[in-house]
N, C-alpha and C positions, 0 to 999 in steps of 0.2 A: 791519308798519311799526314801526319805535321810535317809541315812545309816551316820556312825562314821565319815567318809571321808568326805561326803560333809557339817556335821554338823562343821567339825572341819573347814575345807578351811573358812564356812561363820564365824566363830568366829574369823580364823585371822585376814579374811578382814574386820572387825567392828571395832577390836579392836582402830588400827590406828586413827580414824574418833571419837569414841565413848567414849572410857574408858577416863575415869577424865570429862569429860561433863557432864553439868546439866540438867534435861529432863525440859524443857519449858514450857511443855502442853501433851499431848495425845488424839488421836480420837477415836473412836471407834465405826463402822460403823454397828456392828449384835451385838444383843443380844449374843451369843453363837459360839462357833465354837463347838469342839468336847465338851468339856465345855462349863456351863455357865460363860461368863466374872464376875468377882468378882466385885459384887455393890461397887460403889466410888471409883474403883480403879484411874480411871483418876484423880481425887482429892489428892489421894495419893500419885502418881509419880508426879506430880508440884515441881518441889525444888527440886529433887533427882537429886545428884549424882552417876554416872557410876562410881565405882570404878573400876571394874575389869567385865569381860566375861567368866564363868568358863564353862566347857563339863563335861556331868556328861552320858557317853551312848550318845542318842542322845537326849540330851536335853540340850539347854543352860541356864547357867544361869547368871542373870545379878545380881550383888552386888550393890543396891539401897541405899546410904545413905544420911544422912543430919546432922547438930550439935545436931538435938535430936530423933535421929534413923535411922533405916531404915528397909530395907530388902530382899527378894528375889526375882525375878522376872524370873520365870517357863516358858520356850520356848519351842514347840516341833512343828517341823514342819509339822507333818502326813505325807499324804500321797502325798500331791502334794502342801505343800506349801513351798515357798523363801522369803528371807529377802532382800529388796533393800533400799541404802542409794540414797537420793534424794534430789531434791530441796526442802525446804518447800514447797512451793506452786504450786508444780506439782500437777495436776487435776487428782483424783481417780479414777479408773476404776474399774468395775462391781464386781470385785473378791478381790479389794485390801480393808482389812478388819480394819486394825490396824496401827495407825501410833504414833509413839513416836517424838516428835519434840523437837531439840535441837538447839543452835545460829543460825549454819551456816550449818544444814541438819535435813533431817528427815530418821526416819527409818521404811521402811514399810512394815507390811507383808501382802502378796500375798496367799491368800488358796483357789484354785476353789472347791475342792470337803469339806472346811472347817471341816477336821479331823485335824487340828492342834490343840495345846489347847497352852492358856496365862494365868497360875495362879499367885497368890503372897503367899508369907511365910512372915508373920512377923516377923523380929528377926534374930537372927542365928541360927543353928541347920540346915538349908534343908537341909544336908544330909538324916536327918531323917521323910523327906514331902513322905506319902505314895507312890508317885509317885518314888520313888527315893532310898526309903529304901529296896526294896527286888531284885533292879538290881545285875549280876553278875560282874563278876570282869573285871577291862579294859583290853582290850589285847595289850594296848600299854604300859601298866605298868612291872617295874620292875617285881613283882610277878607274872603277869603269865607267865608261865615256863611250856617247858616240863612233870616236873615231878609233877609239878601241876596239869596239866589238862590227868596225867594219872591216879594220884591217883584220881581225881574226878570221872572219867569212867568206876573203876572198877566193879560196879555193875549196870553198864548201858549196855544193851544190844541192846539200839535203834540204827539204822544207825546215823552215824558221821557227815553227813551233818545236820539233823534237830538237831540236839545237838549245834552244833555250832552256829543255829542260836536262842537259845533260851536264852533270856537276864537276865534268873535268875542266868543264867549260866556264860555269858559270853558276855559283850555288844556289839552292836553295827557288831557284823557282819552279814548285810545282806546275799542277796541271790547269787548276783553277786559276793562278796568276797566271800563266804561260796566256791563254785565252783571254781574259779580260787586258792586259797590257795589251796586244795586240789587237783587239777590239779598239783599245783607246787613239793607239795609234795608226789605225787604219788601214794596216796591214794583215792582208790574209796570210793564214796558218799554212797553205798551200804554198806560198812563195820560195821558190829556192834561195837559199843565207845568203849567195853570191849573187842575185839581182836586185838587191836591196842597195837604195845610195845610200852616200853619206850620210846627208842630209836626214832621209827618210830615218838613218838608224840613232842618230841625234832624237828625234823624236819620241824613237822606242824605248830609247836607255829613260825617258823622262817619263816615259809612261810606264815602264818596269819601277822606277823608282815609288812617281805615284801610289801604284799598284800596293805595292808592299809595305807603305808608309800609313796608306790609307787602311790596310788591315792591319798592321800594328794597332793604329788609332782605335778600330774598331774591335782590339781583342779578338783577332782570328779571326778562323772561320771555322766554327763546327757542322762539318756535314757529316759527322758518321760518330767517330769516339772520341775527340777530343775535348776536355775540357781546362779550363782554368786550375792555379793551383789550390783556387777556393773552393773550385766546384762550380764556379760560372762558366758559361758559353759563351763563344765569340757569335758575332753579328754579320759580319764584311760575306758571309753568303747570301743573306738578304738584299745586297745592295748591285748582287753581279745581274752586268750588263747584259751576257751568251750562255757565261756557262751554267748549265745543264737548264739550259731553258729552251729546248728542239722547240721545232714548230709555232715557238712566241713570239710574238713581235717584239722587232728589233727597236728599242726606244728611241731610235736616230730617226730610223724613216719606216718602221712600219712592218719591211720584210719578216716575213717570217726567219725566225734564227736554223741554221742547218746544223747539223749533228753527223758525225764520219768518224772513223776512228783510223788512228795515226800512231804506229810504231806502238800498237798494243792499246792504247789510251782514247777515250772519247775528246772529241774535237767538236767546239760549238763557237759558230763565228756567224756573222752577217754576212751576206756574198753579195750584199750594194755597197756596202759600208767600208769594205774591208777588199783591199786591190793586191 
């Protein structure tokens, strides 16, 4: 699934191509993806303006306006779909669902297993669109801190790994950052949230930051469907430290890497490395 990294990479590369553009038209190829597509909306995007690309977790959102409104336009890629900028008149293929068309491109998305979802908000306010109002807090923001996310853990006693990845909590860290932050910061994924110090969780926030910064850098992480809006692959899976590396040696000291699975999801950590 796109995670906060790959959500972000496909927002830089739109923006360029996209923001201040007026949408020309739109296709729309299924009834539904994980949602139903909202009746008329092609009608509605005609005339609109790209102001802006904003990431809210992982959901993009686009700033639709025109001289007498506009609104929000609700991205989420699920589970295996990408955004490619394209010729208009490139020929769709079996999975590509949605296309937004602008002068001198279109934008299309790609969903084979169609868990993404494309709603609208009328107006301002989405911050406050259900989808959007009960996420936790960004981990690339000023605010989250150390002593922020110790005080949030005081009276959690689940392991630190599934805590991390739960987006009421705290967005966008998948599975793959959930494990390499935690690698970096030398905490096992077995640890209960509440016996974690201060101190220690100082460490984590800088290593979650790391984490996600370092795959920005490196254009994601394609382990399964994700690609660029060009069509390129991210890297930052080549570079992991645990995960999905069982039985490898751990590049700190050797250990072989262990593998477990945690609240549904594989778990790969160092059990010298990581306390």
């Amino acid at each position: 699934m796109p995670e906060l990294p790959e959500v972000e990479v496909s927002r830089l590369g739109l923006l360029p191509f996209i923001a201040g553009q007026t949408i020309a038209g739109a296709i729309f190829r299924t009834p539904k993806l994980r949602h139903e597509l909202p009746p008329g909306l092609v009608a509605r995007l005609s005339g609109l303006r790209v102001d802006a690309i904003l990431r809210r977790g992982k959901y993009l959102l686009f700033d639709c306006q025109s001289a007498h409104g506009g609104g929000w336009l609700i991205l989420h890629l699920g589970m295996s779909g990408s955004l490619r900028l394209i010729a208009p008149a490139t020929p769709a293929q079996k999975h590509d669902h949605v296309d937004l068309i602008f002068a001198k491109t279109s934008l299309r998305l790609r969903d084979p297993r169609r868990f993404g979802t494309l709603l609208w908000h009328e107006g301002d306010g989405v911050e406050a669109h259900p989808l959007l109002a009960s996420l936790g807090i960004e981990p690339l923001s000023d605010d989250f801190d150390g002593d922020w996310l110790f005080r949030q853990t005081r009276k959690r006693n689940a392991p630190i790994k599934p805590l991390l990845m739960d987006s009421h909590l705290v967005v966008g860290i998948g599975n793959i950052y959930a494990a390499e932050s935690l690698f970096r910061a030398g905490i096992s994924p077995l640890r209960a949230a509440n016996r974690i110090s201060r101190k220690r969780y100082q460490i984590l926030v800088a290593a979650i930051r790391a984490t996600l910064e370092d795959s920005i850098a490196a254009g994601g992480a394609s382990v399964r469907d994700y690609v660029h809006s060009d069509g390129g692959a991210g890297s930052f899976q080549l570079s992991c430290a645990v995960y999905d590396r069982a039985a490898e040696p751990c590049p700190s000291c050797g250990q072989p890497v262990r593998a477990l699975r945690q609240a549904g999801r594989s778990t790969f950590y160092c059990p010298r490395c990581q306390r």
